[in-house]
Each structure stands twice: as structure tokens, then as C-alpha cells.
N, C-alpha and C positions, 0 to 999 in steps of 0.2 A: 225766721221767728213766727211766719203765719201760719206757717206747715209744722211748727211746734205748738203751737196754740189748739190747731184745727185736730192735734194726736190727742191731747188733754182734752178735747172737748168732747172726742167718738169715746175717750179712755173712760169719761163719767158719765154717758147718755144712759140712762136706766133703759133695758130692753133682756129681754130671757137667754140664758143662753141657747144653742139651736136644740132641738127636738126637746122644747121641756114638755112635758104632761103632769099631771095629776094621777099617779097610780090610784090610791086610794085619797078624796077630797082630806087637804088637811092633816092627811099620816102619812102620806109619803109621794113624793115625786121622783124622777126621773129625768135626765137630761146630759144634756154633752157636757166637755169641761168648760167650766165658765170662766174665760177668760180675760176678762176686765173687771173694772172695780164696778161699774154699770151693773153686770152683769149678777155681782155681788148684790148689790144695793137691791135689783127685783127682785132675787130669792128671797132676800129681808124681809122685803114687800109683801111677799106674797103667804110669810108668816111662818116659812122656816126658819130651824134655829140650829137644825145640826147637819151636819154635810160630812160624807162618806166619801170620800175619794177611793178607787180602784184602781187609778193607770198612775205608775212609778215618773211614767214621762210628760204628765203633762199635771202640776199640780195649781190648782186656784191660787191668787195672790191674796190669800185670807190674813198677811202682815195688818197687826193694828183693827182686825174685823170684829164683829160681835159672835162670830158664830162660834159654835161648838163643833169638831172638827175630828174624826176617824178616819185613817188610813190603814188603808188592806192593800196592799201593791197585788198587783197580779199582770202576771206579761199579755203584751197584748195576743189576740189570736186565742192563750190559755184560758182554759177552765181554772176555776176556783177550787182550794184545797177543801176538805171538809172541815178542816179547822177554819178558814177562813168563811166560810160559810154559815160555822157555828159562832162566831165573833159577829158579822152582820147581823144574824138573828139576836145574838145580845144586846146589840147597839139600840135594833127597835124595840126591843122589847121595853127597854128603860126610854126610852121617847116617847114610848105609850102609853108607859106608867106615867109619867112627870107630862104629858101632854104636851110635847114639841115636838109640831111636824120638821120632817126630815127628809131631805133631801139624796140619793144616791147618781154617782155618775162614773163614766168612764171616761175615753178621748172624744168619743160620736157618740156614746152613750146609745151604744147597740149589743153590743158582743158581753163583754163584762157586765155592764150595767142589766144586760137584758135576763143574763143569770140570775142574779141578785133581784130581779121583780118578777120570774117564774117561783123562786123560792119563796118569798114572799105569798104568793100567791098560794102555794100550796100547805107553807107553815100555820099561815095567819085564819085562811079563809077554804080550807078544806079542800081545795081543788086534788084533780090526779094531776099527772105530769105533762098529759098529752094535751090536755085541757088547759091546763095554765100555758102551755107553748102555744096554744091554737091562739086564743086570749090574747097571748102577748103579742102577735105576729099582728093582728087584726087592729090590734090599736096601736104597735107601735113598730111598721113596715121596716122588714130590715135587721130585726131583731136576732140575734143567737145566729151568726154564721159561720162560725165552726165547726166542726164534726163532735169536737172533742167538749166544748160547751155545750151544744145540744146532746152528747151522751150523759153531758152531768145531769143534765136537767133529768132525761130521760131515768135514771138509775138514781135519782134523790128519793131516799123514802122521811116524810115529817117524823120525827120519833116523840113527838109529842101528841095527843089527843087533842083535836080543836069543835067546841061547842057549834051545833049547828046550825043555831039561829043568830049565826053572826058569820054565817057561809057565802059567800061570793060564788055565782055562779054565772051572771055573762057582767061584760064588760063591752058597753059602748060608747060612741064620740058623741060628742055635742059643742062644737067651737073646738076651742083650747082643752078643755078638762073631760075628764073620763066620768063618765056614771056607772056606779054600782048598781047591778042589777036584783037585790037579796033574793036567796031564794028562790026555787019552784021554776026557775028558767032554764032549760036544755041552753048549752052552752054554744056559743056562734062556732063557725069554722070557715065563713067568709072570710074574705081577705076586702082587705080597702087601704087607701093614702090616706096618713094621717098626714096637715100640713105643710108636707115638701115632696116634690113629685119623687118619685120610686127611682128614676133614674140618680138624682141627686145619693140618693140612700146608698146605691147602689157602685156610684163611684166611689163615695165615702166611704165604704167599708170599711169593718179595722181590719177584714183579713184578705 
């Protein structure tokens, strides 16, 4: 009975799922699968309202939640189709209009997830590819380890035109959340930990 007690009580500690960030403050985040109802409850918190699921195997218990909720299955290891890619870009675009930040993840919230926040990066905020991969690595270690996700990223062109004073050009840490850097900044290609040591990232791979 105490050992059931003590399951319900880790089941509802409010705490982040692992590797969450702040992509952009307030329009979108990134993270593992969130596991618990805890888990659930901080992204609340934290003032998201719609959540994008990408791994077929490991779905949040969103039963009875308030969020708004998209699924894109994609196997793990795999790249994103470009239809599935063009569905993500819908998702935020309509988040952005109607002003609810939004949350994306995978199982570690590296491989898939890390697709879906280079594309972003380069739909939303004008980046190139190499750029948005360097970006992404640097703040979120670990990121796009497959050959065949890193070709996508590599080989995405936006087919949309994006305004340039609304361009993201480095992306650094500060605690938990990322800063947008606007503008006029030559983009980093340092590498650093965000968080949780590199080895950690590094067992955990999805591939």
C-alpha cells in the first residue's frame, strides 16, 4: 500500500519532462516524452497548450487533459516525410495565429524532435540548414543522430518567403530557456552541455 501511495505521489510531482528548452520563449518548446501526469501539469504551467507527439511508441497520457494534441508518427532513427513536415509547419502556424505556445517531442527528444526544431528554424526565422543544425546542436547537445535526419535537414529548402526583421540568427543558453538573439549576429558553431552531461545524451540516443 505504501509503495502504491509513494507510485501516485512521483505519478503527480510537477517537474519537466527530460531535456525541455524553450525553442523560441512562449512559441515553442522541445522535450522528451512526457511521461506522467506531473509531467503534463508543468507544460500547463509553463503555458503551453498544444503538444505534437512524433514517436508511435511512446505516446503522453493526455486521457482527460486540457491540451490540444497532434500526432505525426515517424519511426524512430527515421527522418520525416515532407508531408509530415508540411503538417508540423501547419500546426504552428495556426499556434501562432491563435497565440498558443506549443510544445514538440519525440522518445529523448533528439532525433525526431531535433528535425522538427531545425525546420522551424529555418521556416520561421530565415536560417540556412547548416545554420539551423549548428544552432541546434549547441543548444540542444545530442541532437539529429542519424545520417538520414541530418540529410533531411541538410536537403530542406523553406518554400515560403520569411520577413527579415523577424530573423533569428544565434541562439544562446541562459539557465533553462534559450535567447533569441534578432539579427546582425554571425551565428555560433561552438558546441556546449545543455543541462545533462553529454555522456547521459549520448547513451540515450534514439539511434
Amino acid at each position: 500500500m505504501l509503495l502504491r501511495l509513494m507510485l501516485a505521489s512521483d505519478e503527480e510531482t510537477l517537474y519537466p519532462p527530460w531535456f525541455f528548452t524553450w525553442v523560441e520563449d512562449k512559441k515553442l518548446a522541445a522535450f522528451a516524452w512526457p511521461q506522467t501526469k506531473g509531467n503534463l501539469e508543468f507544460l500547463w504551467e509553463e503555458g503551453i497548450r498544444h503538444i505534437i507527439t512524433l514517436c508511435p511508441e511512446k505516446v503522453p497520457p493526455l486521457a482527460n487533459s486540457k491540451f490540444e494534441w497532434t500526432f505525426i508518427p515517424i519511426t524512430e532513427c527515421h527522418a520525416p516525410t515532407i508531408e509530415d513536415i508540411f503538417k508540423f509547419i501547419r500546426v504552428v502556424q495556426m499556434c501562432r495565429k491563435y497565440n498558443k505556445p506549443l510544445g514538440v517531442h519525440c522518445r529523448m527528444g533528439l532525433g525526431r524532435t531535433g528535425v522538427m526544431v531545425a525546420v522551424y528554424l529555418m521556416y520561421f526565422h530565415g536560417m540556412d540548414s547548416k545554420q539551423a543544425l549548428s544552432n541546434l546542436r549547441y543548444v540542444r547537445p545530442g541532437s539529429v543522430d542519424s545520417p538520414a535526419q541530418e540529410e533531411c535537414i541538410l536537403s530542406y529548402r523553406p518554400s515560403a518567403k520569411i520577413a527579415n526583421d523577424h530573423r533569428i540568427t544565434k541562439i544562446t543558453t541562459r539557465g533553462n530557456h534559450l535567447l533569441s538573439i534578432l539579427r546582425n549576429d554571425k551565428a555560433t558553431t561552438r558546441e556546449g552541455v545543455w543541462g545533462l552531461p553529454r555522456v547521459w545524451l549520448m547513451e540515450r540516443s534514439e539511434c
